[in-house]
C-alpha positions in Angstrom: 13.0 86.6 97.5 15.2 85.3 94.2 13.1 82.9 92.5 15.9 80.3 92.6 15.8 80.6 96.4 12.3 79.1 96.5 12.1 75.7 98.3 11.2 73.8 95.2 14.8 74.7 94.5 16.4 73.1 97.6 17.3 70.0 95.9 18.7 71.0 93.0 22.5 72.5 92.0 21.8 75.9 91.1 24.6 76.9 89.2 24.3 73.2 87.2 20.7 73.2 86.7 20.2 76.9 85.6 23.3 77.6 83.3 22.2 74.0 82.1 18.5 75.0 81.2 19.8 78.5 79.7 22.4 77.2 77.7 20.0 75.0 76.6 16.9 77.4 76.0 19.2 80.1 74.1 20.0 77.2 71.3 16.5 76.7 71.4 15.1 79.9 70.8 18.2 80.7 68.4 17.0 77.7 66.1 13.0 78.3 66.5 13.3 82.3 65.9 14.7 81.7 62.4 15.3 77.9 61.2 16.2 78.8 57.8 19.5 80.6 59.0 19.7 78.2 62.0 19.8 75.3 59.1 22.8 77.4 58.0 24.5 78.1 60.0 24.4 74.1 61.4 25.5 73.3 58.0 28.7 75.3 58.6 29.4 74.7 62.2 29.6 70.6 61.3 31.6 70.9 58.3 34.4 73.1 60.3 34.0 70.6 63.3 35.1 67.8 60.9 37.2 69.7 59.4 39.8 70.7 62.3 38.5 68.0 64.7 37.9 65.2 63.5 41.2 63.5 64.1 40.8 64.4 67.3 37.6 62.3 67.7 39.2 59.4 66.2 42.1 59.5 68.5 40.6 60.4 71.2 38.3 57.2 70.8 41.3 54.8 70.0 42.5 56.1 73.1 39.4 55.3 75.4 39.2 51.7 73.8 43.0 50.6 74.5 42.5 52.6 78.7 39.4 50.3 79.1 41.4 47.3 77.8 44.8 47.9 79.8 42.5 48.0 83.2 40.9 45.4 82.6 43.7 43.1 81.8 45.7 44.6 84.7 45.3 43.7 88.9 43.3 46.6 88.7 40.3 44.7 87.4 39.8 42.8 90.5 38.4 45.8 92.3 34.6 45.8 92.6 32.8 49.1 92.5 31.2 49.3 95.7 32.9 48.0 99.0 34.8 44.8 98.9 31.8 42.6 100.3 28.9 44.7 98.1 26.8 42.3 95.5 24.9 43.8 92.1 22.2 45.3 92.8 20.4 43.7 90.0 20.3 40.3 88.2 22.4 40.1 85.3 19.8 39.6 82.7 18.2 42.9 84.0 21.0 44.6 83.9 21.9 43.9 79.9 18.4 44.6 79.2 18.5 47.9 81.0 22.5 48.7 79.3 21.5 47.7 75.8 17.9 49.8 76.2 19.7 52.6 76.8 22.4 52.5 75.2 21.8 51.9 71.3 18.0 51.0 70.9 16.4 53.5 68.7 19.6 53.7 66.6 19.4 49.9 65.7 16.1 50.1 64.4 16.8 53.5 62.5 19.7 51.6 61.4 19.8 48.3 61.0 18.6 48.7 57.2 19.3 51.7 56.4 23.5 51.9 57.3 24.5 48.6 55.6 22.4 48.9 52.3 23.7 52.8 52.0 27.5 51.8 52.4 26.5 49.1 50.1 25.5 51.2 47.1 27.5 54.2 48.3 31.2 52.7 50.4 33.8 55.4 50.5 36.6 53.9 47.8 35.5 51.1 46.2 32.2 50.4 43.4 29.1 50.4 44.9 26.8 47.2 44.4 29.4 44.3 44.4 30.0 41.2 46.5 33.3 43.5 47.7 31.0 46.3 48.4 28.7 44.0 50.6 31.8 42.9 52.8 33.0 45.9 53.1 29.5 47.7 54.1 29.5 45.0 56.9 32.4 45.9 58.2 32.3 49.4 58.1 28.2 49.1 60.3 30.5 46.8 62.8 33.0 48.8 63.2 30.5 51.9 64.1 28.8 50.0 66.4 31.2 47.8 67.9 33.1 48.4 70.9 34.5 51.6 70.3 30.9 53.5 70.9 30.9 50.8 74.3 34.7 51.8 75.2 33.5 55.3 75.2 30.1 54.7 78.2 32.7 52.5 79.7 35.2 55.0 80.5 32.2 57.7 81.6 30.8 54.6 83.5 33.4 53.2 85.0 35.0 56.1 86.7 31.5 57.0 87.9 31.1 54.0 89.6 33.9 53.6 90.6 34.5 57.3 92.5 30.4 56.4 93.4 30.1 53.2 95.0 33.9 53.0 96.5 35.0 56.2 97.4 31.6 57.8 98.4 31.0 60.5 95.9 28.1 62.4 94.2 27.2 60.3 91.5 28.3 63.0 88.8 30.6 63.4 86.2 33.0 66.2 88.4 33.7 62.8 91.0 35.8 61.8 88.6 38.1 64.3 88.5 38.7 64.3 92.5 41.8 62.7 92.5 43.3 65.9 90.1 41.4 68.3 91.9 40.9 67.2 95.6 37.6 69.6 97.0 37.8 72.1 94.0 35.8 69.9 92.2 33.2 71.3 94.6 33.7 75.0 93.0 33.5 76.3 90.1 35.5 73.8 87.5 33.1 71.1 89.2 30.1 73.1 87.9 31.0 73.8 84.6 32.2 69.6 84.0 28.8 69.0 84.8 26.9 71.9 82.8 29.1 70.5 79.9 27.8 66.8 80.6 23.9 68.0 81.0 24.4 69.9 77.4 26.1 67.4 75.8 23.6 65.1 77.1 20.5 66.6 76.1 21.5 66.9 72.5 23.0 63.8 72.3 19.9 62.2 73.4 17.7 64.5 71.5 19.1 63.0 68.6 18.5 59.9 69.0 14.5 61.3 70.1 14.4 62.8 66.7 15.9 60.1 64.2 13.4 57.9 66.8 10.2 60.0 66.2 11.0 60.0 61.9 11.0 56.1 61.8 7.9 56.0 64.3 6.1 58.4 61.7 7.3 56.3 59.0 5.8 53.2 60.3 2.5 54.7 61.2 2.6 56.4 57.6 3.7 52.7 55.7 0.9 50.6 57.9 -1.8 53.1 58.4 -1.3 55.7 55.7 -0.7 58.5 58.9 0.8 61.8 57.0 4.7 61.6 57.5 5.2 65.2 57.8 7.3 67.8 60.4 3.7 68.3 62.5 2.7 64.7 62.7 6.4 64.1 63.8 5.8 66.7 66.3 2.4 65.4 68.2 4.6 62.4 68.2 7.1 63.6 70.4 4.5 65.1 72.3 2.8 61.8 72.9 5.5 59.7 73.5 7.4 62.4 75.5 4.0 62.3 77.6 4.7 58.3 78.0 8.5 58.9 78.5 7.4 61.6 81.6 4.7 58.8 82.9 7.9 56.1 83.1 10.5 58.4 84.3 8.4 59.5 87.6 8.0 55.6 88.2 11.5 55.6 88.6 14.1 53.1 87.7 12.9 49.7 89.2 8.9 50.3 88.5 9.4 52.3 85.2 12.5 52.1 83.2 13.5 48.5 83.8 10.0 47.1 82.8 10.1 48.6 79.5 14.2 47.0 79.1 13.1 44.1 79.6 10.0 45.2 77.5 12.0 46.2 75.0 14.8 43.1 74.6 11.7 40.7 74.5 10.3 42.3 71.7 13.7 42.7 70.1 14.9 39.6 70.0 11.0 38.7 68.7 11.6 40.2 66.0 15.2 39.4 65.4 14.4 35.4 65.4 11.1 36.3 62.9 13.9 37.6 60.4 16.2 35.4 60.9 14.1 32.6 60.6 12.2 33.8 57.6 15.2 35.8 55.7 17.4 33.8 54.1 19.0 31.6 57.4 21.9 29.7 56.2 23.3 33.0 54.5 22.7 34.9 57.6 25.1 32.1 59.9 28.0 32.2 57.2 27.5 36.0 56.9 27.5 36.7 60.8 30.6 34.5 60.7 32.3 36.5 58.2 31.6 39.4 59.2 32.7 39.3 62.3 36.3 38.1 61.2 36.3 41.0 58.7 35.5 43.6 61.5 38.4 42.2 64.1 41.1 41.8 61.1 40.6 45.6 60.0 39.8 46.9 63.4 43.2 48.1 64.1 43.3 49.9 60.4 39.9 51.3 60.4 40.4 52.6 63.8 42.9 55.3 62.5 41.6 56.1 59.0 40.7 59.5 58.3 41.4 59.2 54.7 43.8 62.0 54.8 45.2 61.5 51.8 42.0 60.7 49.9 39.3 63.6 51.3 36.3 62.1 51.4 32.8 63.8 53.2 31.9 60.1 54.0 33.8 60.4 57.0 32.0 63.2 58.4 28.3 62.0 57.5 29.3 58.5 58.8 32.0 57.5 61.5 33.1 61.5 62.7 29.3 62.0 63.5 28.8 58.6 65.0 31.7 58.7 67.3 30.4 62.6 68.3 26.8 60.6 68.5 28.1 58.5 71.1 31.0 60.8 73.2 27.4 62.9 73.4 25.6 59.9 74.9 28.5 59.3 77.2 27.5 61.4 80.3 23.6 60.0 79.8 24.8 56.1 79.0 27.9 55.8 81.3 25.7 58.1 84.5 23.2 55.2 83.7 25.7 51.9 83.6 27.0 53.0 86.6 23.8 53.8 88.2 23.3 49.7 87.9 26.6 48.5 87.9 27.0 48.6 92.0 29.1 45.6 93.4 30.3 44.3 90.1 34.0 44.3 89.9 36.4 46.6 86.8 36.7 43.3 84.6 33.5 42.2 84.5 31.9 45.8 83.7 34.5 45.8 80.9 34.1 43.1 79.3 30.4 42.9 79.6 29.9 46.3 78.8 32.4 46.3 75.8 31.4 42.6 74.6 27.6 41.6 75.3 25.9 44.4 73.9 28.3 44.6 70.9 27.9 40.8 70.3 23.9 41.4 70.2 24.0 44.3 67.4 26.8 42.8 65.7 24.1 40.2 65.5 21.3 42.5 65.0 23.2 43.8 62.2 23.8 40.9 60.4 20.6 40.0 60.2 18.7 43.2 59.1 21.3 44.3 57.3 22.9 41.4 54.9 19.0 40.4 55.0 18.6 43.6 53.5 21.4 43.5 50.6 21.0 39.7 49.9 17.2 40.7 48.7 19.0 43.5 47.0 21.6 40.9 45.0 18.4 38.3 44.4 16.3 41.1 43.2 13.4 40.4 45.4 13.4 44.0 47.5 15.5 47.3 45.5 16.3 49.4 48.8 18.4 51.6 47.5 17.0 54.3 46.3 14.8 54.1 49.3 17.4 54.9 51.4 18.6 57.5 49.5 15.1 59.8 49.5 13.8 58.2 52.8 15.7 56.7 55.3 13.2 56.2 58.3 11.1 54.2 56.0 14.2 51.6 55.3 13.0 48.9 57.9 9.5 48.8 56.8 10.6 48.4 53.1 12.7 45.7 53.9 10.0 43.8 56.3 7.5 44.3 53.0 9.7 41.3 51.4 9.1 38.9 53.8 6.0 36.6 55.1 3.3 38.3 58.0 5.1 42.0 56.9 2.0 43.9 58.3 2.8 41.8 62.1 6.2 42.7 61.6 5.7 46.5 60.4 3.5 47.1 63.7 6.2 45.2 65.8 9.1 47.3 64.8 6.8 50.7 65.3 5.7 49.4 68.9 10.0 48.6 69.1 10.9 52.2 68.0 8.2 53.5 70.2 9.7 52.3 73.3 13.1 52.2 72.5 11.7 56.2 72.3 10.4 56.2 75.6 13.4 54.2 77.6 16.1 56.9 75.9 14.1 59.5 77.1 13.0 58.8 80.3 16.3 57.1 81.0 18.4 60.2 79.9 15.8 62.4 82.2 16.7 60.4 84.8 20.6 60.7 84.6 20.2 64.3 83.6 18.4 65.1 86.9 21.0 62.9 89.1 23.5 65.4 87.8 21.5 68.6 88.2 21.2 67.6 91.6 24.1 66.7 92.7 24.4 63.3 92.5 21.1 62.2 94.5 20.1 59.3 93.0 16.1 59.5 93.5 15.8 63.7 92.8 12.0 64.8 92.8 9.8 63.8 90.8 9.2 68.0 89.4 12.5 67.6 88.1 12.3 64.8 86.1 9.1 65.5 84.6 10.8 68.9 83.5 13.7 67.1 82.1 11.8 64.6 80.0 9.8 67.3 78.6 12.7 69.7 77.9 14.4 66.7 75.6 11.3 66.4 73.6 11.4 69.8 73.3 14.8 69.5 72.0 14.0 66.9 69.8 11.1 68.8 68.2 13.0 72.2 67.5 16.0 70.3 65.7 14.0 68.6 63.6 11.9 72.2 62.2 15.6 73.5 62.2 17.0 71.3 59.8 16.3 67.7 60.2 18.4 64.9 60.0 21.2 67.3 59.6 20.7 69.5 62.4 20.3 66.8 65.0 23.9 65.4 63.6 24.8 68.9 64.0 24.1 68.9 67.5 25.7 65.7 68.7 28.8 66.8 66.7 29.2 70.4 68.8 27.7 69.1 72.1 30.8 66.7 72.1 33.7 68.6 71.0 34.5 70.1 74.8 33.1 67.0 76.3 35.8 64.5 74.5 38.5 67.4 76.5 36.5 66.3 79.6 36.7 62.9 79.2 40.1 62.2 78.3 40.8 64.0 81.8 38.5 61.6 83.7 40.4 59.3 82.2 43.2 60.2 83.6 41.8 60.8 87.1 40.4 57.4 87.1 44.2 56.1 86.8 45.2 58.0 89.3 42.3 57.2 91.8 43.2 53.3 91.1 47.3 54.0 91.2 46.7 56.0 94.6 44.0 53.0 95.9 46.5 50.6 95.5 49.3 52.8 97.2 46.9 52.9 100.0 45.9 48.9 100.1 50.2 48.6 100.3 50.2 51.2 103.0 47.3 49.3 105.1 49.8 46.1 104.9 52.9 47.7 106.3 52.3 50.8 107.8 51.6 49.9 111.4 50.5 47.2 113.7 48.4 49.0 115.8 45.0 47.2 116.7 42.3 48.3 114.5 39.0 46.8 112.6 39.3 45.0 116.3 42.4 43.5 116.3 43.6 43.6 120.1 40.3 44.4 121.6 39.8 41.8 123.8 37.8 39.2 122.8 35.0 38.9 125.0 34.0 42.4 124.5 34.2 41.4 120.5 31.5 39.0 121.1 29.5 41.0 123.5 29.3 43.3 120.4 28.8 41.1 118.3 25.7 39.8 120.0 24.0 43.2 121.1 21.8 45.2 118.8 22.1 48.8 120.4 19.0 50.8 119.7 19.1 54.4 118.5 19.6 56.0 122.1 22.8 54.0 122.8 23.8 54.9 119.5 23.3 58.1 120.0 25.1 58.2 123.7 28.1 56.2 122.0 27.9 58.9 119.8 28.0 61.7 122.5 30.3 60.5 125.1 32.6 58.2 123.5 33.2 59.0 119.5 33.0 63.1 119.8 35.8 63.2 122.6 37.8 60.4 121.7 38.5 62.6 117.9 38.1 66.0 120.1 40.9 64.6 122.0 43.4 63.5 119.2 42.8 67.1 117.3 43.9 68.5 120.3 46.9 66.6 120.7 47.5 67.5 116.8 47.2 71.2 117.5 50.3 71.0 120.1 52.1 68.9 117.5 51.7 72.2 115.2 48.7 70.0 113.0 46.0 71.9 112.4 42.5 69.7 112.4 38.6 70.4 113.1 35.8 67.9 114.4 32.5 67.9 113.2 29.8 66.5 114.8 26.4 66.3 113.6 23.3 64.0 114.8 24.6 60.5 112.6 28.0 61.5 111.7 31.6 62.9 113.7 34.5 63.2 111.7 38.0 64.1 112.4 39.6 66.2 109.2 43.3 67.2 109.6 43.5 70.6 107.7 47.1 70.4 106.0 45.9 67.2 104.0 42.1 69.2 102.9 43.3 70.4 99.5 44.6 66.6 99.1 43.0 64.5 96.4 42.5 62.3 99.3 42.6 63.9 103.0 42.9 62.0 105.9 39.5 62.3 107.3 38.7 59.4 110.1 34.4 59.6 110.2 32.1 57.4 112.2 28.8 57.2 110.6 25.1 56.0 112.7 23.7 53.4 110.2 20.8 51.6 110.9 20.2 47.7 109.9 16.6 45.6 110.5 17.4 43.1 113.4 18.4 39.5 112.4 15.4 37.2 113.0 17.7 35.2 114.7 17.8 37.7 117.5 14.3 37.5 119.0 13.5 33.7 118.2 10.9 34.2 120.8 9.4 37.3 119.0 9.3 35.9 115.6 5.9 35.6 114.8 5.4 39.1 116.0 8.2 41.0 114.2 7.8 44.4 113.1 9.9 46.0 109.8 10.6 48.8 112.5 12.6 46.5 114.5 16.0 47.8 113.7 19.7 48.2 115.5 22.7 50.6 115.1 26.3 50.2 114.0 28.7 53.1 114.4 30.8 52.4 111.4 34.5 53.9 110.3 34.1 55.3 106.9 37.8 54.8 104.6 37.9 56.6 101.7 39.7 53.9 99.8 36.8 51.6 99.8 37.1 48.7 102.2 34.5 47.6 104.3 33.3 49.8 107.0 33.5 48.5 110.3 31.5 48.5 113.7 33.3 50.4 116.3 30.3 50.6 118.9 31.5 48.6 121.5 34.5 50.6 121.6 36.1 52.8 124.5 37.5 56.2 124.3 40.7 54.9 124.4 40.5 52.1 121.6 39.0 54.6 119.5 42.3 56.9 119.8 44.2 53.9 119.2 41.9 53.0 115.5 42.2 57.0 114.9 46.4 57.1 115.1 46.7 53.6 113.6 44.7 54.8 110.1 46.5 58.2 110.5 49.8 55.9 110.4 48.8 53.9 107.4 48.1 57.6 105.8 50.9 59.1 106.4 52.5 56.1 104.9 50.7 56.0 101.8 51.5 60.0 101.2 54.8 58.2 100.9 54.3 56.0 98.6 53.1 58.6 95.9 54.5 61.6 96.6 
């Protein structure tokens, strides 16, 4: 028997998770076998990249930002990613800690020194070290952080949740694509989407493992005198990658959102210290500032590619950033969306573009003109440390103010799990898509993700450092921009053909259904009774399965060609000449089980048990309205709910064809 037939395999999508691991595993072995020509050839690979590409990454993420916008500002932003009546699954201070964890965390720390005192000696046209220089450094580290790198996990984000929670779809990237391809996202363009996201996810987030594991060996080197060397850098990633494993097989609610929250305590520790102990009043005029700098050349800086002024800047600074973050996408926006159910499209845009930005715009302020006002006073000279060693950066910078030593080990414990929430995090997302879309895969797999990224993470670095790992994020996310520009697209057309549907559902027909016409008494009977799993089950049996065996006949003689299906929990009606559809007409009655109100046994109360439960038989529609009960129903009304949503469908096929 095949290995990859062995039941360990059973949950996993075999072509996804073992082009995935190979693809994967050949870079690898390429770059361990001979770094020195790996180095070289990473070298060359990034400079053609920028050079033929890169105004096709700075389009392409103008282009995200201005999509998120328009559907947010349009009616479309009223619908909530779930079902109409579905609330968050998690409170809303959770659920920034857990998006800004896993979205930027180990980048601000690298960073937040680092960016702003290097543009400040070094900006791309004007003299380095001047009061111009220091405004423009500002605006430059706000306008790579800002909203554009948020625009681009909210368009991956978005359009998972949405085709997720609403329409019922694997939580993976190919959903998004169903309304272009209908069921061939099933096949063989389906797979290689989602090989494209697990690739471009595992770099991109080994890159932020590796520029995480340099500033943890600085820290440990600046406080303790630890040797900041490629081996030490590699027991770290073995240590914290061990951590990362522990967290990820916790799972999301046990493991990852205890260290977000973890994490945002400890960063906005530290953030008050500085702010508080730097210079304060400069930091409030300068956060001011700043932040009318970066919105009045947004719209310019968005576009400049200093095309008629070549300058490498671009390609070390906003070209590998914006490939930084389209490389996150898959792993940030799989991970938004994973906690975004029952919010609706305007307030995951706006949060997700706004609230995290606001926080490192802040974040940045304060590290960074903390860090060049020392520089202008003469009390801290950071740049040349920036220039020969950039991990070390922060530390420097705390040196110049009061309790440095606290501070030092706070930002290392910061980096550290900032390290271990991007890893076990994009282990996490990376096994939802190698499975499918299952949202809680086995624990094997996760555990062999979260090592395989430190692996990553450790083989880049002996290949070429810094550079390789900007390597990596840069050719991981050249076919993945492609991919995204095209869920873009099919998100559009999923919420142009929802709406179509919503007007169809108001017109169409005024056949009873969702128990209009069913007469009343046998509405409340329903509504009081709590069938048990054998009713269900004879409901099931004797009343759904002929009721839809009976319409597909009736179909067949019309010339309509349609199947049944009937399985334990779940009997469907498909009609055949709509299956290559984005959107088939597929009428499905789903078993679904609920605990029993306490109100129902008053008398019982005291003696309750959590397997008390009752069973709704509930009509799935794809576009995302509530389900409803139709247990109580006879054959009969069933036809009647079947031909009155076949009415509304046929309708809607109308409206956009």
């Amino acid at each position: 028997m095949a290995f990859w037939n062995w039941k360990i395999f059973e949950s996993v999508n075999k072509p996804v998770f073992f082009i995935s691991a190979l693809i994967i595993f050949a870079t690898l072995c390429f770059a361990a076998l001979d770094s020195g020509d790996a180095s070289t050839i990473f070298k060359t690979l990034q400079s053609g990249i920028v050079e033929r590409f890169g105004w096709f990454y700075v389009l392409s993420v103008a282009i995200f930002l201005v999509f998120v916008l328009g559907l947010a500002m349009s009616s479309f932003g009223d619908i909530r990613l779930g079902p109409d009546s579905s609330e968050p699954d998690f409170s809303y201070a959770s659920w920034m800690a857990m998006l800004f964890s896993a979205g930027m965390g180990i980048g601000l720390m690298f960073f937040g020194v680092a960016e702003p005192i290097s543009h400040y000696f070094s900006p791309p046209t004007i003299e380095g070290g001047t009061a111009q220089a220091a405004r423009e450094a500002m605006e430059i580290t706000f306008f790579h952080w800002g909203i554009h790198a948020w625009a681009i996990y909210a368009v991956v984000g978005l359009s998972l949740a949405y085709f997720g929670y609403r329409r019922g779809l694997p939580l993976t990237i190919r959903s998004s694509l169903y309304p272009i391809l209908g069921e061939r996202i099933h096949g063989p363009i389906g797979h290689a989407v989602d090989i494209l996201a697990v690739v471009s996810t595992m770099f991109g987030v080994a890159t932020s493992l590796g520029v995480g594991v340099m500033q943890v060996n600085a820290g440990l080197n600046h406080l303790f005198g630890v040797p900041e060397n490629e081996w030490m850098q590699l027991l770290l990633i073995a240590l914290i990658t061990g951590a990362a494993t522990t967290s990820v097989v916790a799972g999301l609610d046990s493991g990852i959102k205890r260290l977000s929250e973890i994490n945002l305590i400890l960063a906005i520790g530290l953030l008050v210290f500085v702010l508080l102990a730097g210079p304060t009043l400069f930091l409030l005029q300068a956060f001011v500032q700043n932040m009318g700098g970066y919105l009045g050349s947004l719209v310019t800086r968005t576009f400049t590619l200093f095309a008629y002024e070549p300058n490498h800047w671009i390609s070390d600074w906003t070209l590998f950033y914006w490939a930084w973050w389209i490389a996150w996408s898959p792993f940030v926006g799989m991970f938004i969306a994973r906690i975004s159910r029952g919010r609706t499209i305007r307030e995951f845009v706006i949060n997700v573009l706004l609230v995290p930005s606001g926080f490192t715009f802040l974040w940045m302020t304060v590290f960074g003109n903390s860090a060049i006002f020392f520089d202008m006073e003469g009390i801290s000279k950071l740049g040349e440390v920036v220039t020969t060693n950039m991990p070390v950066a922060l530390f420097q910078f705390l040196e110049a103010l009061p309790f440095s030593s606290i501070a030092s080990i706070l930002g290392t414990a910061l980096a550290i799990t900032f390290f271990v929430t991007s890893s076990d995090s994009g282990s996490l997302v990376i096994d939802i898509i190698t499975s499918g879309g299952d949202k809680e895969p086995p624990v094997w797999q996760r555990i062999f993700w979260a090592v395989t990224e430190g692996i990553v993470a450790a083989v880049l670095l002996l290949a070429g450092g810094l550079g390789a790992l900007q390597t990596a994020s840069l050719a991981s996310a050249l076919p993945f921009t492609l991919v995204i520009l095209v869920v873009c697209w099919g998100l559009y057309r999923g919420l142009r053909d929802e709406r179509a549907r919503k007007a169809s559902h108001r017109v169409a027909s005024s056949l009873a259904v969702d128990g209009v016409g069913v007469p009343w008494k046998q509405r409340l009977r329903s509504i009081l009774h709590y069938p048990k799993r054998a009713q269900a089950t004879v409901f099931m049996a004797d009343i759904a399965h002929p009721a839809l065996l009976e319409v597909a006949r009736e179909l067949s003689l019309r010339g309509v060609e349609s199947s049944v299906n009937h399985q334990e929990d779940r009997v469907s009606l498909l009609v055949e000449e709509d299956a290559g559809q984005a959107y088939p007409f597929e009428y499905a009655v789903h078993l679904r089980s609920y605990e029993t109100p306490s109100f129902a046994f008053p008398e019982f109360e005291p003696k309750r048990s959590k397997a008390s439960r009752f069973y709704r038989a509930e009509v799935y529609q794809g576009e995302g309205s509530d389900p409803y009960d139709v247990i109580s129903y006879s054959k009969e009304q069933i036809i009647a709910d079947v031909i009155a949503q076949y009415d509304r469908h046929r309708y809607y096929l109308h409206l956009v064809s």
